[in-house]
C-alpha positions in Angstrom: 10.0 21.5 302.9 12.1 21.2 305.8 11.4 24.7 307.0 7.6 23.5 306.4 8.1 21.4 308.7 10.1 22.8 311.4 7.4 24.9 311.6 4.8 22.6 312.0 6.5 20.5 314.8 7.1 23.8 317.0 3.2 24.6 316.9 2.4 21.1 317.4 5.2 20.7 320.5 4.2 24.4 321.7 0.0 23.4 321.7 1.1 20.2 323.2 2.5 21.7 325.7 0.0 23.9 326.7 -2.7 21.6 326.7 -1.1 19.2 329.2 -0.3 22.2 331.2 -3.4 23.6 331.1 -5.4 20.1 331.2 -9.0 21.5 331.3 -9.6 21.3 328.0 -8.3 17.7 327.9 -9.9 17.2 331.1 -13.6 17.8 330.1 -13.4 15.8 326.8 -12.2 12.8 328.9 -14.5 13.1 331.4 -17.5 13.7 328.8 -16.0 10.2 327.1 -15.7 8.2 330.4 -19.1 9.4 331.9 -21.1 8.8 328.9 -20.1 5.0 328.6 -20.7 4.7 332.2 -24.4 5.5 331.7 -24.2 3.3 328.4 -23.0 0.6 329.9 -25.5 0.7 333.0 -28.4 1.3 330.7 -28.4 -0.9 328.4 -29.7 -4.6 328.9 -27.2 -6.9 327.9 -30.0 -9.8 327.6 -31.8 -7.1 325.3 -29.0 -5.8 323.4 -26.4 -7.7 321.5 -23.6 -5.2 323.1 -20.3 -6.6 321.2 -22.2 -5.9 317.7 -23.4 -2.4 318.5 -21.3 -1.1 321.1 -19.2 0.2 318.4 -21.4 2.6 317.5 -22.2 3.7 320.9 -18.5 4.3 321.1 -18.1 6.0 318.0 -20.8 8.6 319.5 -18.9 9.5 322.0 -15.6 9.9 320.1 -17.4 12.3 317.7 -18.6 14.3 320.9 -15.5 14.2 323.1 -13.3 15.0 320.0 -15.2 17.9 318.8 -15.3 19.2 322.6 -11.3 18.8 322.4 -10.9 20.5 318.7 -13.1 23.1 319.2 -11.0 24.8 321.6 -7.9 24.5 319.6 -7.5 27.9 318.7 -8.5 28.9 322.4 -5.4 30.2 323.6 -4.9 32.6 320.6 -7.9 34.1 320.6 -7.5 34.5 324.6 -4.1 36.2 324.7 -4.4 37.9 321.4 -2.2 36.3 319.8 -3.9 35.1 316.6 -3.2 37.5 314.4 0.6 37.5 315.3 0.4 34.2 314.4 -1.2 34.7 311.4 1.2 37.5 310.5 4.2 35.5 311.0 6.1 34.8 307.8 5.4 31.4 307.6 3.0 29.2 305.3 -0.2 29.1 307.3 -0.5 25.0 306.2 2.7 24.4 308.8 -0.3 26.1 311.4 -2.7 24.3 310.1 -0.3 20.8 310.3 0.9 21.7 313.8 -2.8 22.0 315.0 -4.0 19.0 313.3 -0.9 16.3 314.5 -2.3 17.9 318.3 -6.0 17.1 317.6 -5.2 14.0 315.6 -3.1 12.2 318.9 -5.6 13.3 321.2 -8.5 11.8 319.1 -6.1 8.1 318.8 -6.1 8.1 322.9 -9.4 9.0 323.3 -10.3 5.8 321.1 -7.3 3.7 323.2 -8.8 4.6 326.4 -12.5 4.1 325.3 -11.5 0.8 323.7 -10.3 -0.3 327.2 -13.0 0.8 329.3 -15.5 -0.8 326.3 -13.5 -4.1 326.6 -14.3 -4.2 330.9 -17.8 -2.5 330.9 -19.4 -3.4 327.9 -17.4 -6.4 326.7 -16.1 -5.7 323.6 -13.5 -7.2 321.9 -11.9 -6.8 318.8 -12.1 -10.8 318.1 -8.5 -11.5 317.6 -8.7 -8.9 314.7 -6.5 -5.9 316.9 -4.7 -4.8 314.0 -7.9 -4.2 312.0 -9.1 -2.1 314.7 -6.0 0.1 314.8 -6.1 0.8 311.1 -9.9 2.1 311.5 -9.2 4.3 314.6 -6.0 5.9 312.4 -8.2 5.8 309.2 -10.9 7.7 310.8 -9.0 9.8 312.7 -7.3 11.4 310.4 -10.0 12.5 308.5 -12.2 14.0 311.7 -9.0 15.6 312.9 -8.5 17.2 309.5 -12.4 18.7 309.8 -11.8 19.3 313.2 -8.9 21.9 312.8 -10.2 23.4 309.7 -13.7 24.1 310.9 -12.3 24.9 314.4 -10.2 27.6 312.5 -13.9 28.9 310.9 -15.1 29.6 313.7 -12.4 30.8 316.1 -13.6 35.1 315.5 -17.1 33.7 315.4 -19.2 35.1 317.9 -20.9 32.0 319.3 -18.6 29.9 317.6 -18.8 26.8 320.0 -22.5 26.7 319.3 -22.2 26.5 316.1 -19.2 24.4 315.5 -20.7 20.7 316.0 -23.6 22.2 313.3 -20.9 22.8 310.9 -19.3 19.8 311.4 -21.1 17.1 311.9 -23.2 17.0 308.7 -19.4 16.7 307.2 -18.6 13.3 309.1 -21.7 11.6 307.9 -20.2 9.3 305.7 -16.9 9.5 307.4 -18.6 7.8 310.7 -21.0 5.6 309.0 -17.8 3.9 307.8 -16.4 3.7 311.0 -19.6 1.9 312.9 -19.4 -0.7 310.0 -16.2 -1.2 309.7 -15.8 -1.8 313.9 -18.8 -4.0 313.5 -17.0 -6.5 311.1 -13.7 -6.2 313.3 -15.9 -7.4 316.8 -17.3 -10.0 314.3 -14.1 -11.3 313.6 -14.0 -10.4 309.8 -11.0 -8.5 308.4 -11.6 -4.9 306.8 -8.9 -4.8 304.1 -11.6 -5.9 301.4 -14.2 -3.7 302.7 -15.4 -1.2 300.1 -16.0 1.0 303.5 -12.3 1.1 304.1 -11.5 2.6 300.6 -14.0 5.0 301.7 -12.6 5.8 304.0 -9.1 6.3 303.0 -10.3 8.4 300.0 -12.6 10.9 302.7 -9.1 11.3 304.6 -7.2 12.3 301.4 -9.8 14.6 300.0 -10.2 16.6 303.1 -6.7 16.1 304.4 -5.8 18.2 301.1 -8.9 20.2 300.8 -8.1 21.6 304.8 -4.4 22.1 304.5 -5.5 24.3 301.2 -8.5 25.7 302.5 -7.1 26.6 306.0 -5.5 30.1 304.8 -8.6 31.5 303.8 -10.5 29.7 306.7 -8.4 32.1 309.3 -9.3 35.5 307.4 -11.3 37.8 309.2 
């Protein structure tokens, strides 16, 4: 297990690496994030619109946007230098791959949702109602189950021809459940209600550990030609 891993933490230190150096990647999917509640938060009508109640939606939007802009691309690199199949070939379980792809995708997706939370808190005015640990448990809850699709569908795709086009149709039928979850929990947080007794929660937490173990399985035969 410790070999496992090792593994795992140098593709996740090597990726994260390259994608600060790199930055365009990160780049775009911020600037997609940050641009898109700019024109939320200057067209809707706050006397119109009750923008604390559903902003969280709005926001959840653009995480499922950004994120799958970000995740998409994970498996860039590789398939640019040719390097995919050494990787594939190394002697190594592929789930320490899959592992070091996901812990990348699954911190960028948690500051994505930091940042936006800030920005949403001076444009838009929402607040998570003294309730800030709530909120952190649905951004990590959610998270790890989008990040888990992410990197397995990203790896379905990466010898795809047109792969980027049809990655979000892959996916995003998926998250359904996964993101109706997230808008209602975020809604009761901004209300100032807790989340621990939310049947939406245990959702939640059971979508993250079926596909957290369905990906990590899955992911070897996802990367076959």
């Amino acid at each position: 297990m410790s070999g496992f891993l090792r593994v795992a933490w140098e593709v996740f230190r090597k990726d994260f690496r390259e994608e600060l150096r790199r930055k365009e990647n990160i780049a775009s999917s911020f600037f997609f994030a940050f641009l898109s509640l700019v024109l939320f938060s200057f067209s809707l009508d706050p006397s119109l619109v009750d923008l604390p109640r559903t902003g969280g939606g709005l926001l959840w939007l653009i995480v499922l946007f950004a994120g799958s802009l970000f995740m998409g691309n994970i498996f860039r690199k590789e398939t640019e230098n040719g390097t995919l199949q050494g990787l594939l070939l190394c002697p190594v379980d592929r789930g320490a791959i899959f592992l070091g792809k996901y812990l990348v995708n699954l911190l960028f997706l948690l500051l994505l949702e930091i940042l936006l939370w800030l920005f949403a808190y001076l444009l838009l005015d929402i607040r998570p109602g003294g309730r800030l640990l709530d909120l952190a448990v649905v951004w990590v809850a959610v998270s790890v189950g989008y990040a888990a699709l992410g990197t397995l569908f990203a790896a379905l795709i990466v010898q795809v021809r047109g792969g980027q086009v049809i990655y979000p149709i892959l996916l995003f039928p998926v998250l359904i459940p996964l993101f109706m979850a997230a808008v209602s929990l975020t809604r009761r947080v901004v209300s100032g209600h807790g989340v621990w007794d939310s049947p939406w929660l245990r959702l939640t937490v059971l979508f993250d550990i079926l596909f957290f173990t369905a990906s990590l399985v899955l992911f070897d035969f996802a990367v076959e030609e």
